[in-house]
N, C-alpha and C positions, 0 to 999 in steps of 0.2 A: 596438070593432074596431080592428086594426092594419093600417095601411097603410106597407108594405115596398119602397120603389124604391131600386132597382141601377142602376147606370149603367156601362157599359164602353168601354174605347179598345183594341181588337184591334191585333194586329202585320199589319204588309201584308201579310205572308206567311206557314202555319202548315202543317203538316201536307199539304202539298202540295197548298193551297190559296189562294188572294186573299183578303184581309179582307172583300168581299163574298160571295163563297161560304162563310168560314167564318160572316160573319151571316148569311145566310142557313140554315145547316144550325142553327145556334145558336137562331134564332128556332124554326124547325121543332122544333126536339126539347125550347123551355119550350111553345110551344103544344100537345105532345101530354102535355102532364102533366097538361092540363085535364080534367078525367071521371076521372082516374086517382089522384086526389091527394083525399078526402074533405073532407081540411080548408081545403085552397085555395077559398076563394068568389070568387076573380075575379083573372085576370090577364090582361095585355094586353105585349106587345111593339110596340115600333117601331125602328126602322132609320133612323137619322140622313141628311137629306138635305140639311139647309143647313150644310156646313162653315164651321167658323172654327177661331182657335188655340182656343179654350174650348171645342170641342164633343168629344163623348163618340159614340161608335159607334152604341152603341145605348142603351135602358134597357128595364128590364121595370117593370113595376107590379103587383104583387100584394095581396090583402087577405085578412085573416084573424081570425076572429073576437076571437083574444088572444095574446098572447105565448108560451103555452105552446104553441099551435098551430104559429105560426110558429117556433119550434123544433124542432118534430116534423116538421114539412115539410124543414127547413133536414136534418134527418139520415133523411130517407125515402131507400130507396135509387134510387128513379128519380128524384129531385132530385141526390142525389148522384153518378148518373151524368153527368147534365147537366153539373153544377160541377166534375167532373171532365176532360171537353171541355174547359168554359170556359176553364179554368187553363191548356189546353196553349196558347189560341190571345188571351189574354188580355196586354193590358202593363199596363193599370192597371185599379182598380174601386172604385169608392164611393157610400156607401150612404147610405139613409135612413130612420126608422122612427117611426110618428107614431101618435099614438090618434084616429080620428075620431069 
């Protein structure tokens, strides 16, 4: 299995929205991928609440049974809606990917 976490630092402001509104709309729309995504076995979001300079907005956690999955997912097109959002409301991201 692969375990894939993303971590993101949003702009204050995006789309005529607060970096809270836009985590939150963000969080909403990887949690509706779940049931929708066959190859997705398990994700989870959360929404940063102890700020410091080193913290990150949000992350997501996902798991998948192989790399080739987690490719497939990465170019599904309801993932790539998502990541297409992200990008507008996005300043930085970085990732992780590990075999458990």
């Amino acid at each position: 299995m692969i375990k894939h976490i993303v971590m993101w630092k949003f702009k204050d402001s995006a789309n005529g929205k607060t970096k809270l509104e836009n985590a939150l709309g963000m969080k909403a729309k990887l949690e509706n991928l779940v049931g929708k995504i066959d190859i997705l076995r398990s994700l989870e979001v959360g929404i940063n609440d102890l700020y410091t300079d080193a913290s990150y907005d949000m992350v997501l956690t996902t798991t998948f049974d192989n790399e080739a999955d987690m490719k497939a997912y990465a170019a599904h097109p309801l993932h790539v809606e998502v990541s297409t959002f992200c990008k507008s409301i996005r300043l930085a991201r970085v990732t992780v990917d590990y075999h458990l």
